[in-house]
N, C-alpha and C positions, 0 to 999 in steps of 0.2 A: 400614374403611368401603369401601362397594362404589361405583364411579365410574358415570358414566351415558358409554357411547358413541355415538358421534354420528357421521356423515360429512356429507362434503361433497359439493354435485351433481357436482363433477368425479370425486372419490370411487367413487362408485356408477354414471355414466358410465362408467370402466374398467371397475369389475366387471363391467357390463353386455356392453362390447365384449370383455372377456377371456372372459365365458361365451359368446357367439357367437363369436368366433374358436376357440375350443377343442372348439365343437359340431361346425363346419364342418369344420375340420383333423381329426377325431377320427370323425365321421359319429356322434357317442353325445351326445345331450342327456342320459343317464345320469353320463358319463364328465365332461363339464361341469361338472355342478351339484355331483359329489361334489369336485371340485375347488373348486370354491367353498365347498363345506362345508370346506373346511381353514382357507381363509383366513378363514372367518366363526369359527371354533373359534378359529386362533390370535388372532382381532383380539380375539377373547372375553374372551382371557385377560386383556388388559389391564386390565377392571373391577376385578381383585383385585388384578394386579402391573403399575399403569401404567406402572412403568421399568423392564419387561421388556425394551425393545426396547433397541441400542445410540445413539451419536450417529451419525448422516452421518456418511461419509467428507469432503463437504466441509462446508470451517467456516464459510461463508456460511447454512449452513443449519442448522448446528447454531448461528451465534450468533441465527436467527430462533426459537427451540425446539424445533425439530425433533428427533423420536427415530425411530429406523428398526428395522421388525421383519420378518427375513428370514422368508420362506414361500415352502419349495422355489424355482422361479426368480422370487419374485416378492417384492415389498420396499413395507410399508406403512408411510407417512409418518406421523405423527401428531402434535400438543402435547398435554401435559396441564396443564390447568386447576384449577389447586389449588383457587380461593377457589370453583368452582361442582362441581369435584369430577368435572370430567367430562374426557375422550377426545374428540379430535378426530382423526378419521384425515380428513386430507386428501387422498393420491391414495396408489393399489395400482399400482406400474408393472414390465413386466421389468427384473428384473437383469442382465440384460446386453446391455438398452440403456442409452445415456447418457441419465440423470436429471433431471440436474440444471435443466433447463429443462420439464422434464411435469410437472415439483410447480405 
C-alpha cells in the first residue's frame, strides 16, 4: 500500500530558503530547482519504502520517531504514521550543520 506524504510549514520553509540560497550562491534558478527535484524524488520514495530512511544519530529524536533520509548534503526528518498510512517530513536541514535544534 502506497503512503500519502505530507510536510510541515517549517518543512517547505527550508525548502523554500534552500531553493533561494542556492539560486543566489549558484546565480541558476535552473541549478536550484534541479536540486530540489532530488530532494522531492528522494522524499518520493518514501510512499513505497517509508523505512527507507535511517534513525538519527541522536536518540532523543529517534525515541520521538524520527527517521532521517540523507540527500547529498542534506538530511529529511520525517515520522511514519502507520494507522493513516501517511509520511510526515518534518524539516530538510544541512548536514553539516548541527541539527538537532532546527527539527
Amino acid at each position: 500500500m502506497e503512503y500519502t506524504i505530507d510536510r510541515t510549514d517549517k518543512a517547505n520553509d527550508q525548502l523554500h530558503e534552500l531553493t533561494q540560497y542556492i539560486k543566489m550562491d549558484s546565480g541558476s534558478m535552473e541549478i536550484a530547482l534541479r536540486y530540489l527535484e532530488k530532494i522531492e524524488h528522494a522524499v518520493g520514495l518514501l510512499a513505497e519504502h517509508p523505512y527507507l530512511g535511517r534513525y538519527p544519530r541522536y536518540s532523543i529524536l529517534k525515541k520521538q520517531g524520527y527517521r532521517v533520509l540523507t540527500i547529498e548534503n542534506h538530511l529529511a526528518f520525517y515520522k511514519v504514521n502507520e494507522s493513516t498510512k501517511t509520511v510526515l517530513v518534518h524539516a530538510v536541514v544541512d548536514a553539516r550543520r548541527e541539527y538537532l535544534y532546527l527539527i
